[in-house]
N, C-alpha and C positions, 0 to 999 in steps of 0.2 A: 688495092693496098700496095708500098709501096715499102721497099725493104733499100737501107742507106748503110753504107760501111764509110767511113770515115777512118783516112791514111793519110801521112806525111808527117805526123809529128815528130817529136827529136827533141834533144836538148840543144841548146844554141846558146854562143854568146852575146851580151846585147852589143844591138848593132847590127847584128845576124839578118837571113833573111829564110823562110821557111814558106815551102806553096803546103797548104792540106787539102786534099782531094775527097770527095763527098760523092764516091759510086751509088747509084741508085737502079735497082732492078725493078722489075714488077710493073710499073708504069713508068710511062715520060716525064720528064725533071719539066716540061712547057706545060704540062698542067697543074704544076704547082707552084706557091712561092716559094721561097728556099733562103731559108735563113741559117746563120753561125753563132752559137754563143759558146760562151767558155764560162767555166765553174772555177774558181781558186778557193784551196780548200779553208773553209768557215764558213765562204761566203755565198753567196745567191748565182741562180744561172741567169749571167747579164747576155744581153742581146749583143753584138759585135756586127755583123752586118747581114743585110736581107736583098736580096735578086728576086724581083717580080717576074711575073709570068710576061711584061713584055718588056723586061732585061733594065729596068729600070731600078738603080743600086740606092740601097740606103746604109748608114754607116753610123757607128758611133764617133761623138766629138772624139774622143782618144784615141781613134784608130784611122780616122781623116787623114789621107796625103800620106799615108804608111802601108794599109791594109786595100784590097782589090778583088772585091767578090767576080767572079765572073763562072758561066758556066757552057758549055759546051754539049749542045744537045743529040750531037755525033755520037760523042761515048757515054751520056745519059751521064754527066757528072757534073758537077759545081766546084770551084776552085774559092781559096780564099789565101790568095798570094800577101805573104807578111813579109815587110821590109822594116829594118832601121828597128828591131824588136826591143821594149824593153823589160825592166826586171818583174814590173805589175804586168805584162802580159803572160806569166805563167798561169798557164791551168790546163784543164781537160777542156778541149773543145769539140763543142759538140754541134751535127746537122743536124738538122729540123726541117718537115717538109707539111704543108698546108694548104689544101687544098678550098675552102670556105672563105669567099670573100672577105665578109667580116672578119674572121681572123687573119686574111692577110695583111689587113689594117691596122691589127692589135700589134701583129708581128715587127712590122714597122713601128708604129709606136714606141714599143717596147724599148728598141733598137735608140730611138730616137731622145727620147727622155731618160735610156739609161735606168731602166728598171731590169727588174728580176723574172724571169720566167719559170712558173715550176715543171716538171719533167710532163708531165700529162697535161701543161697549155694548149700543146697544136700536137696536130693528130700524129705523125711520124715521127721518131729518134732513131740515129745510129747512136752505137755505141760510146764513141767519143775514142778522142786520140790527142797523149799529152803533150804537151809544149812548154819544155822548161827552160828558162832564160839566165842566164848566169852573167854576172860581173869578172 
């Protein structure tokens, strides 16, 4: 099992740029995939971007050439560096970690088509950390 805290959020203005870090204990961040979504509240927890187990990124169209998963297996952490933020990027963001092939597929997916994921899709959740964007 693998236990994930999720730091860096803030309020920012747009424009702004924000890293959130994705600590992971218990087991190594290489045996899993390692996905980002964020929740704005109403709405559904959307996928935002996913790190494969061999470091290969997937992204949502809205966050392409802005957002930058990347992860660091030194300090067992995932990074999801946000630049150029804007007002629809507030929400709680949350990590996610997956081990099941097939769901590292869905996880992608997900991400990719811009769907919603509910809290018990893939097996691990940190708590989540807000990101609020301001004009």
């Amino acid at each position: 099992q693998v236990h994930l805290a999720e730091s860096g959020g803030g309020s920012v203005q747009a424009g702004g740029s924000l890293t959130l870090s994705c600590s992971a204990s218990g087991r190594k961040i290489d045996e899993y995939c390692m996905g980002w979504f964020r929740q704005a509240p109403g709405k559904g927890r959307e996928g935002v971007a996913v790190i494969d187990r061999d470091g290969s990124p997937t992204y949502k169209d809205s966050v392409k050439g802005r957002f930058t998963i990347s992860r660091d297996p030194a300090k067992n952490t995932v990074y999801l560096e946000m630049k150029n933020l804007k007002l629809e990027d507030t929400a709680m963001y949350y990590c996610a970690a997956e081990s099941r092939f097939p769901e590292c597929i869905r996880m992608q997916t997900t991400v990719i088509v811009g769907a919603s994921a509910s809290a018990t899709r893939f097996q691990f959740w940190g708590q989540g950390t807000q990101v609020t964007v301001s004009s």
